[in-house]
C-alpha positions in Angstrom: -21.6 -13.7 -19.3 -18.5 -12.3 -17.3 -18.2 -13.1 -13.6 -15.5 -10.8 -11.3 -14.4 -12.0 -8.0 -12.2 -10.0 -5.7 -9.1 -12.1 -4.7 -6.1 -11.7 -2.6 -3.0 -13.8 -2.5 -5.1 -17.0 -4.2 -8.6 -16.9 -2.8 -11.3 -14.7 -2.4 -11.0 -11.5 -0.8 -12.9 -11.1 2.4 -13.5 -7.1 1.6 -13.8 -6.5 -2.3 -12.1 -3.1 -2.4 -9.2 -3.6 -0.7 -8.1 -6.9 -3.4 -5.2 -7.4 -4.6 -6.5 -8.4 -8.2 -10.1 -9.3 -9.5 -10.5 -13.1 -11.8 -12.4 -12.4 -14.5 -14.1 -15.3 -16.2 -15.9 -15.5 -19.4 -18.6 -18.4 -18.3 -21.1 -20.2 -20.4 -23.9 -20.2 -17.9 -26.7 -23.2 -20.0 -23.1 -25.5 -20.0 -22.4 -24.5 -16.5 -18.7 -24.2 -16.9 -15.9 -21.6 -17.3 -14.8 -20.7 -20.5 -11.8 -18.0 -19.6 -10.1 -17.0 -16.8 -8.2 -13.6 -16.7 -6.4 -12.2 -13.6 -6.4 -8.1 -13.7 -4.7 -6.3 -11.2 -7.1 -4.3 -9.0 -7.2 -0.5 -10.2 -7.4 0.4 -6.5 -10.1 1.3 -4.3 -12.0 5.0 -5.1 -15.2 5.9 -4.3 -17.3 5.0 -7.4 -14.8 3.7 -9.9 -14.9 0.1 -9.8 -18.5 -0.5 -10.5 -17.5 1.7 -13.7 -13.9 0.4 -14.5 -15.6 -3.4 -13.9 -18.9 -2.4 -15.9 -16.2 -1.6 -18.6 -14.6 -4.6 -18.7 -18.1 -6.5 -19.6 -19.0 -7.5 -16.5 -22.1 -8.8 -15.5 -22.0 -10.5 -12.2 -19.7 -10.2 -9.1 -19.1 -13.2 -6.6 -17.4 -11.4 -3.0 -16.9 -12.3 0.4 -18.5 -8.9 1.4 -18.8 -5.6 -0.4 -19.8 -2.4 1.4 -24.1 -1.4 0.9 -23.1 1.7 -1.0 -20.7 -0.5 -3.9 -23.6 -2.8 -4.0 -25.7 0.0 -4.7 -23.5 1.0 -7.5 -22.8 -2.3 -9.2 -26.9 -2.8 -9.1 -27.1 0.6 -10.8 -24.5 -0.4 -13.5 -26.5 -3.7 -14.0 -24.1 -5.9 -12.3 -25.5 -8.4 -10.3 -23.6 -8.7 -6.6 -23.6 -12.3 -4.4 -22.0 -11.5 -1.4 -20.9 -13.5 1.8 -19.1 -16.4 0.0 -17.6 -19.1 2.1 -15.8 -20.5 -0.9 -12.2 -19.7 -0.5 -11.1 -20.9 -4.3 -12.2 -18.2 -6.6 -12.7 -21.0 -9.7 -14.6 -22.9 -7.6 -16.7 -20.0 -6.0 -18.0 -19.4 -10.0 -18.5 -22.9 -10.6 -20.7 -23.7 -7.4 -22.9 -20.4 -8.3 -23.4 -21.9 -11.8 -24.3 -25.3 -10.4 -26.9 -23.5 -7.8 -24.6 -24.7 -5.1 -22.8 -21.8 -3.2 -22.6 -21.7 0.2 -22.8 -18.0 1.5 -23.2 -16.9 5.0 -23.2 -13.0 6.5 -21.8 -10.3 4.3 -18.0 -9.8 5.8 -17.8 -6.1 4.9 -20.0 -4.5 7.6 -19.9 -0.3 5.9 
């Protein structure tokens, strides 16, 4: 499986399209760890591309501080699965308390 999360400067971004780059990491999710990271800068922020441009890069599930209802619309459609409202500020740390059934998430930031 392949986990994105939307970061800016070194933690997670508080609105997903407006990052500065998305971690990518390849994650065994029966070990519960992280295989790969991979930091990609962030294509920009269009109406309808990222789902598709992140679809494309074999993702499979997106960890955000808050994402915008039509995006999570459009990630659901591509068959990406969206947690939103992360308190977690470390992006490595974010993936590995969602594998372990232990992140914290609170209100979705992104209120459009």
């Amino acid at each position: 499986m392949k986990y994105a999360v939307p970061i800016s400067g070194d933690s997670v971004a508080t609105h997903f399209g407006h990052c500065e780059q998305f971690a990518l990491f390849d994650v065994d999710e029966t070990k519960r760890q992280i295989l790969k990271k991979e930091l990609v800068s962030s294509p920009g922020h269009e109406p309808d591309f990222l789902p598709h441009w992140l679809t494309g890069k074999g993702v499979s599930r997106i960890i955000a501080g808050g994402m915008g209802s039509r995006a999570q619309n459009l990630f659901r459609r591509n068959r990406i699965g969206v947690i939103i409202g992360t308190m977690e500020k470390d992006p490595d740390k974010a993936v590995l308390s969602y594998l372990d059934g232990k992140l914290t998430t609170g209100s979705n930031i992104c209120n459009h």
